[in-house]
KOLSE-161006 format. One record per residue (C-alpha): residue in three letters; chain; x, y, z. Coordinates in steps of 0.25 Angstrom, whole numbers, plus 5000, padded with zeros to 4 digits. Layout:
<pts>
PT, ALA, A, X, Y, Z
...
</pts>
This chain:
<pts>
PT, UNK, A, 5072, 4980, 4866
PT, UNK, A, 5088, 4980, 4867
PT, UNK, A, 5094, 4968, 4872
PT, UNK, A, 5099, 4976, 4885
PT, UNK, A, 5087, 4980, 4887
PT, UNK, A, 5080, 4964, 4887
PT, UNK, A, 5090, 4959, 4896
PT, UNK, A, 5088, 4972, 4906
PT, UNK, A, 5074, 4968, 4905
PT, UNK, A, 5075, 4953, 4906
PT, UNK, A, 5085, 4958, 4919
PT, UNK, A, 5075, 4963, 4924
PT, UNK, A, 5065, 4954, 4935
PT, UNK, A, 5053, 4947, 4929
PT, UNK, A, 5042, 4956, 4937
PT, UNK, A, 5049, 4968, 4931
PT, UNK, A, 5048, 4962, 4918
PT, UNK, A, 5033, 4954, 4918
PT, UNK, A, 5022, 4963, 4919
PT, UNK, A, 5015, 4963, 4932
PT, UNK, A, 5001, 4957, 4934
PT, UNK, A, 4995, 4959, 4947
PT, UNK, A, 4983, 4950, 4953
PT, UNK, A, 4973, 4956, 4959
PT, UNK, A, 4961, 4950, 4968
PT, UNK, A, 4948, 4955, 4969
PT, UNK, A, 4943, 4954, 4983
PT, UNK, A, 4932, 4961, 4983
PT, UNK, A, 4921, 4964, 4969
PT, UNK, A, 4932, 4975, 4964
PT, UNK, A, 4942, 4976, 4973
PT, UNK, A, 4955, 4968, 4968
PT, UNK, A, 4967, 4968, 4975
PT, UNK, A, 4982, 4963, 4972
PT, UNK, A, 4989, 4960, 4985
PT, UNK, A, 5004, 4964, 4984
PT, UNK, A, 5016, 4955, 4988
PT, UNK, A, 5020, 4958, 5004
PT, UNK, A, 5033, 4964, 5002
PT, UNK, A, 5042, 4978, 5000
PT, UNK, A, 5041, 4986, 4988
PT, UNK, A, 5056, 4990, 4989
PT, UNK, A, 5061, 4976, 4989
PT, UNK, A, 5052, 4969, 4979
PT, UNK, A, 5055, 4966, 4964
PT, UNK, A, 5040, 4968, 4962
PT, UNK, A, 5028, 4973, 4965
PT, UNK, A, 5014, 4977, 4970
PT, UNK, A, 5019, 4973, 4986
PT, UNK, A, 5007, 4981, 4991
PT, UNK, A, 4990, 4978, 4987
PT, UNK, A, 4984, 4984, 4976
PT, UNK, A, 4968, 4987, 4976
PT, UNK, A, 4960, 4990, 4963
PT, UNK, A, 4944, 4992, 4965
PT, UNK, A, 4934, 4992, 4954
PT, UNK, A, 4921, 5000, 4955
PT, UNK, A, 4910, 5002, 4945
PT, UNK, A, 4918, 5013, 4937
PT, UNK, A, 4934, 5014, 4943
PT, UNK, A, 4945, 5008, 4948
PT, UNK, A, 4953, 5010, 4962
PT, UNK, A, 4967, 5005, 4965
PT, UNK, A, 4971, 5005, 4978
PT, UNK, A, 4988, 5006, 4977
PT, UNK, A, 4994, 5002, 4964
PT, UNK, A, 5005, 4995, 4968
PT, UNK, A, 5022, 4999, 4970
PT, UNK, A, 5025, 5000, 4956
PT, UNK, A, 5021, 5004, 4940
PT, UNK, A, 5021, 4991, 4937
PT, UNK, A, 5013, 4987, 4949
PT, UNK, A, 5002, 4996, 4947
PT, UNK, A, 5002, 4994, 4930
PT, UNK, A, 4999, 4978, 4935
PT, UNK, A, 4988, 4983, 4944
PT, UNK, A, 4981, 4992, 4933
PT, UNK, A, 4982, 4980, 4923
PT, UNK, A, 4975, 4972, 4935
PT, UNK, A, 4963, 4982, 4936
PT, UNK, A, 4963, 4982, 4921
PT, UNK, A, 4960, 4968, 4920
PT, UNK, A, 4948, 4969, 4928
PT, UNK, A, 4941, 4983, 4925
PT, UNK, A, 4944, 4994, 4914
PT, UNK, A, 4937, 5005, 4924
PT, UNK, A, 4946, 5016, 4926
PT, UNK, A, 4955, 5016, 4937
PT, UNK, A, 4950, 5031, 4944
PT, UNK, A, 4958, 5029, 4957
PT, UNK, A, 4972, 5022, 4962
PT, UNK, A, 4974, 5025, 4978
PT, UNK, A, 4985, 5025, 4985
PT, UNK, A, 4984, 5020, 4999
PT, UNK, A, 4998, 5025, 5002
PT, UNK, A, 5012, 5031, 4996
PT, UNK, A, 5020, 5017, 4999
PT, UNK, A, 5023, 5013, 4983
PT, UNK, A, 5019, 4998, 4984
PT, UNK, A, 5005, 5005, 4984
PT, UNK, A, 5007, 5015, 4972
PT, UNK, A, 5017, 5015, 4964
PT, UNK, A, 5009, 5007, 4955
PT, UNK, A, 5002, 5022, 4951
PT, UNK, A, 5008, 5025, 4939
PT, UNK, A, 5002, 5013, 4933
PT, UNK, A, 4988, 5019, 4935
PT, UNK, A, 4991, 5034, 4929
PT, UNK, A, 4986, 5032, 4916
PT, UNK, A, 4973, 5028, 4922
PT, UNK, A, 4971, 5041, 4928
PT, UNK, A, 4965, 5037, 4942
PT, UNK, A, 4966, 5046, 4955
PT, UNK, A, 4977, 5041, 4963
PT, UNK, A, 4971, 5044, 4975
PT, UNK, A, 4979, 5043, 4990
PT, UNK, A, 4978, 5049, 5004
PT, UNK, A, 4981, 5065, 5007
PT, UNK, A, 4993, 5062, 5011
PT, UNK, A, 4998, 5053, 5000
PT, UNK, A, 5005, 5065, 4992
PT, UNK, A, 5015, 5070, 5002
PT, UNK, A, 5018, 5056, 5006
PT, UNK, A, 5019, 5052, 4989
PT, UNK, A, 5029, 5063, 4985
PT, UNK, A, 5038, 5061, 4998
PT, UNK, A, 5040, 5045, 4995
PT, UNK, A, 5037, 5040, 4982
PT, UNK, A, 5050, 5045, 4976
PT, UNK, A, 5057, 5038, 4987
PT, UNK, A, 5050, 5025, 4986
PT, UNK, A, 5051, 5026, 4971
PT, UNK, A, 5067, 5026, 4971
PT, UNK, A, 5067, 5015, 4977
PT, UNK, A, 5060, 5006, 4970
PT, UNK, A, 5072, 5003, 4960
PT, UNK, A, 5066, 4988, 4954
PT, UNK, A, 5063, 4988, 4942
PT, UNK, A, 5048, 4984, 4945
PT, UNK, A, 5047, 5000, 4949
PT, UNK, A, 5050, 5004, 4934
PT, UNK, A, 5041, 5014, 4930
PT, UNK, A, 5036, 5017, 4945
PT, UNK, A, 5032, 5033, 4946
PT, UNK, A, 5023, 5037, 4959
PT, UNK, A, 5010, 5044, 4956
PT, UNK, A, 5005, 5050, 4967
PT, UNK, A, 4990, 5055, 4970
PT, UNK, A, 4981, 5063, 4961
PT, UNK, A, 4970, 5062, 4973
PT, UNK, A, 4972, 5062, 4988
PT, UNK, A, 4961, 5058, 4998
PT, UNK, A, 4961, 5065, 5014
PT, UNK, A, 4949, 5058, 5019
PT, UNK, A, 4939, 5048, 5017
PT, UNK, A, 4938, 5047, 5002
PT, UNK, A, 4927, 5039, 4993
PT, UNK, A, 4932, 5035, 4978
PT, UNK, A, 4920, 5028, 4969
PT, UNK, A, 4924, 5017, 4959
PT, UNK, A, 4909, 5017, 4953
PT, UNK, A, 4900, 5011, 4965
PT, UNK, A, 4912, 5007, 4970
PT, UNK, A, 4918, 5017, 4984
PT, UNK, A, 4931, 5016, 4988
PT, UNK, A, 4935, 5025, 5002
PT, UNK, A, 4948, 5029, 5003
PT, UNK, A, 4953, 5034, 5018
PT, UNK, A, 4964, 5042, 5020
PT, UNK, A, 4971, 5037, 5034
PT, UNK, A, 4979, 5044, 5045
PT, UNK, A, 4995, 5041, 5044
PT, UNK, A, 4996, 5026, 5046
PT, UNK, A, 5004, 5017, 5036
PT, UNK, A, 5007, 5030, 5030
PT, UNK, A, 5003, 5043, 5032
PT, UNK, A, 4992, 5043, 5020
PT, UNK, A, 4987, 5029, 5021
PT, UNK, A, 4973, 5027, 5011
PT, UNK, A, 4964, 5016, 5012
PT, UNK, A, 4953, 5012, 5002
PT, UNK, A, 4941, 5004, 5006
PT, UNK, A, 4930, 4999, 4996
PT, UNK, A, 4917, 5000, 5000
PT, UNK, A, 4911, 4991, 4991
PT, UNK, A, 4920, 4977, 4996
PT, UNK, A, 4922, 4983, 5010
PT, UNK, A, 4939, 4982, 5004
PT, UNK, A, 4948, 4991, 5013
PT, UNK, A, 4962, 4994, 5004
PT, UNK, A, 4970, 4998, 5016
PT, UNK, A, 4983, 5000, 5008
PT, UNK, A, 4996, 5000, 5019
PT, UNK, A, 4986, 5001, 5030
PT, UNK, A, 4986, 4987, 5032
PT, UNK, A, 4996, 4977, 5029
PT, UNK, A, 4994, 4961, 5029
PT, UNK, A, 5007, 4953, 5030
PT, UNK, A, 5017, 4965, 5026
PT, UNK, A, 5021, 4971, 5038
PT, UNK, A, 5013, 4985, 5039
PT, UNK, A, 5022, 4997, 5036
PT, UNK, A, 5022, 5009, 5044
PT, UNK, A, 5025, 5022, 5036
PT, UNK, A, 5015, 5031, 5043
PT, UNK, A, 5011, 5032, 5057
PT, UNK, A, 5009, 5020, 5066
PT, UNK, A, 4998, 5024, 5075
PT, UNK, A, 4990, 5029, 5065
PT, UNK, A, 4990, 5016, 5057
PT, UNK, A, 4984, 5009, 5068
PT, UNK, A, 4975, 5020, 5069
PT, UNK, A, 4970, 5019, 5055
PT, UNK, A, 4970, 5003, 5056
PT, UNK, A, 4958, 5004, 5067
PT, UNK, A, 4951, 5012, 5056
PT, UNK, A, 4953, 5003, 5044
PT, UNK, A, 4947, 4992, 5053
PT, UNK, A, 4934, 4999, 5055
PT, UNK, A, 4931, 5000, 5040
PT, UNK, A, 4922, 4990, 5036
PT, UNK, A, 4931, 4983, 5026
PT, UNK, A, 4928, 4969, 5022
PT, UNK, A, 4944, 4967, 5017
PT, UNK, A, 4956, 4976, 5017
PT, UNK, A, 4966, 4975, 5008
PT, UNK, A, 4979, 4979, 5013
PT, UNK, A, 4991, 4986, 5009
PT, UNK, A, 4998, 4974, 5009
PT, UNK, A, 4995, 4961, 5009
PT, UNK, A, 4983, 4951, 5008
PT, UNK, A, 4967, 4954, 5009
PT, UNK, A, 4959, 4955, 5023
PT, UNK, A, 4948, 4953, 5026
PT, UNK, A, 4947, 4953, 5041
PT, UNK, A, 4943, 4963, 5049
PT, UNK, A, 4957, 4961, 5056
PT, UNK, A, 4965, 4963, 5046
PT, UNK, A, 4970, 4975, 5052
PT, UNK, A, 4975, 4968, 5065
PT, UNK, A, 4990, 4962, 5061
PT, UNK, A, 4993, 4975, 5057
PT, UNK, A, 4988, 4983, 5069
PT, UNK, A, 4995, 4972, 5077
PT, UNK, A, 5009, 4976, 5071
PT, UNK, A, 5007, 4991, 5071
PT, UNK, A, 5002, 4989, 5085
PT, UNK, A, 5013, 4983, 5090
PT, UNK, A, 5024, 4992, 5082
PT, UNK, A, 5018, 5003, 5090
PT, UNK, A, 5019, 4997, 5103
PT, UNK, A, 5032, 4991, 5101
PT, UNK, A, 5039, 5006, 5095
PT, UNK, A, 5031, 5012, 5105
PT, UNK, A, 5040, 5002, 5116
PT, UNK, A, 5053, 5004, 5109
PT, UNK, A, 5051, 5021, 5110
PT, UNK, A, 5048, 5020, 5125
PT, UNK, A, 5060, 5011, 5127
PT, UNK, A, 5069, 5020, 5119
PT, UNK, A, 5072, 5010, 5108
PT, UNK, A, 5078, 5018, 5096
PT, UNK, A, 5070, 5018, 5084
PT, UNK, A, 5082, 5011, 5075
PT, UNK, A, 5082, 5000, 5086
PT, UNK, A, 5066, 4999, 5087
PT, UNK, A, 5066, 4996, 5073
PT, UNK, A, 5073, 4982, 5074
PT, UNK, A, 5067, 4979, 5087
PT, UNK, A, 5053, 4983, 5088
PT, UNK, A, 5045, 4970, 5084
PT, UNK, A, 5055, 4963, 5077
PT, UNK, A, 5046, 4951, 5076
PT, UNK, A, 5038, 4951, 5063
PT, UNK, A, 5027, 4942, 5065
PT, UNK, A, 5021, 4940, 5052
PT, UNK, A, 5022, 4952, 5045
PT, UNK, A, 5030, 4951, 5032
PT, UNK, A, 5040, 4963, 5028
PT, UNK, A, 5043, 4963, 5044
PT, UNK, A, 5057, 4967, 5042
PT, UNK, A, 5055, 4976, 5030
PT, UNK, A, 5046, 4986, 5038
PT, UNK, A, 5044, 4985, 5051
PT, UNK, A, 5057, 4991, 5056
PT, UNK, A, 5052, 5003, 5047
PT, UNK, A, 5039, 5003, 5055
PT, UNK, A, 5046, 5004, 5069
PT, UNK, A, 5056, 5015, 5065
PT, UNK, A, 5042, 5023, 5060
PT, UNK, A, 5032, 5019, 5071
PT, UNK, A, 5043, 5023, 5079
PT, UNK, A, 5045, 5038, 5075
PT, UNK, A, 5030, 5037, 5077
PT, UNK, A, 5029, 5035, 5090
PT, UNK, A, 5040, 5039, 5097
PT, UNK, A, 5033, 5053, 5097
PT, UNK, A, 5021, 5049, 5102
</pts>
């Protein structure tokens, strides 16, 4: 290596240089999850910023979302690595966000399905140039989207080996092609972006179907759902913070239409207090502007 070249690299931050190791919890026999740090992709120097799910059944491997970058998702194959050589027969993608799978191209080589909802595709080809172009850090190096090679449009069963995972394709709600992932087995819920803890909930599809979909993830019987974003539940309320915010967003947008408040205006004044939601400030006059174009044509 030339001398420009060392010093370029030793230039470079020490979570670019180091290679990434990823811990992962198994809270359930099989199920092992990595919960990702509560902040925004775009800003960070690092990542995964969003949870990450791998299953083991009797004969394959599932991950649930990959993380945001190459070298995200090349630290979670090492993680399954070290506890299984099974073949890796399926990555799912809850959504087209890129904290939750930009990490495919690490996962390639192993030839699994990368299966996401019907609606997936469309949304995949419109954004992921986008969002790549703005990931300029050096922790994206090497970052290339792959899209799906399997599409699911209703209730679909996957089988590790005595081992069924359902994956449900939901209505527009966070987004427009939302996929949750429940495991029979442990009674684990993977919920992807349809349920945030701590990080403020992000609203990229359609704010009355998300509560919608919220009243039928609660009647699943799930013993724990992992979210899309921050830590483990295990209540049967762990819906309820969220449907609390989203609840009142509605409400409050819904006032600042019939008062005739301009949406720019709305934006900065609709609930400006952020409770205890982190990223307040980040998202959420993003999620007034869009719940408002929503329903001011109700």
């Amino acid at each position: 290596m030339s001398r420009l070249l060392v010093m370029l690299f030793l230039m470079l931050p020490l979570s670019v240089q180091a290679s990434l190791e990823l811990t992962f919890r198994e809270v359930a026999p099989g199920v092992f999850m990595h919960q990702g740090k509560i902040a925004d992709l775009f800003t960070v120097n690092n990542d995964p910023v969003a949870n990450i799910t791998f299953i083991v059944g009797d004969e394959a491997v599932a991950v649930i979302d990959t993380g945001g970058s190459k070298r995200a998702g090349e630290a979670v194959l090492r993680a399954i690595r070290q506890q299984t050589r099974l073949p890796i027969r399926f990555v799912i993608n809850t959504h087209v966000h890129p904290d939750h799978h930009f990490g495919n191209i690490a996962f390639v080589d192993e030839k699994p399905e990368f299966v996401a909802h019907a609606r997936y595709p469309g949304d995949f080809n419109a954004k992921s140039g986008y969002y790549l172009q703005r990931l300029t850090n050096p922790w994206f190096t090497g970052t290339k989207p792959i899209g799906a090679t399997r599409v699911v449009s209703e209730t679909t069963s996957l089988d590790l080996g005595n081992r069924i995972l359902t994956l449900t394709p939901h209505e527009r709600a966070h987004t427009r092609h939302d996929l949750s992932v429940f495991d029979r087995e442990s009674g684990t819920l993977i919920s992807g972006d349809l349920l945030f803890i701590n990080h403020l909930p992000t609203l990229d599809g359609n704010l009355i179907g998300w509560l919608a979909e919220t009243e039928k993830l609660e009647a699943m019987p799930y013993n724990q759902v992992i979210p899309g974003h921050g830590p483990l539940q295990k209540s049967k309320q762990a819906f309820e913070k969220q449907k609390r915010y989203l609840s009142s967003l509605a409400q409050a947008v819904r006032a600042a239409i019939n008062n005739n408040i301009d949406i720019n205006t709305a934006s900065t004044t609709v609930m400006p207090s952020p409770e205890d939601w982190k990223l307040y400030e980040e998202f959420h006059p993003r999620n007034v502007i869009q719940a408002y174009k929503e329903l001011e044509w109700e």
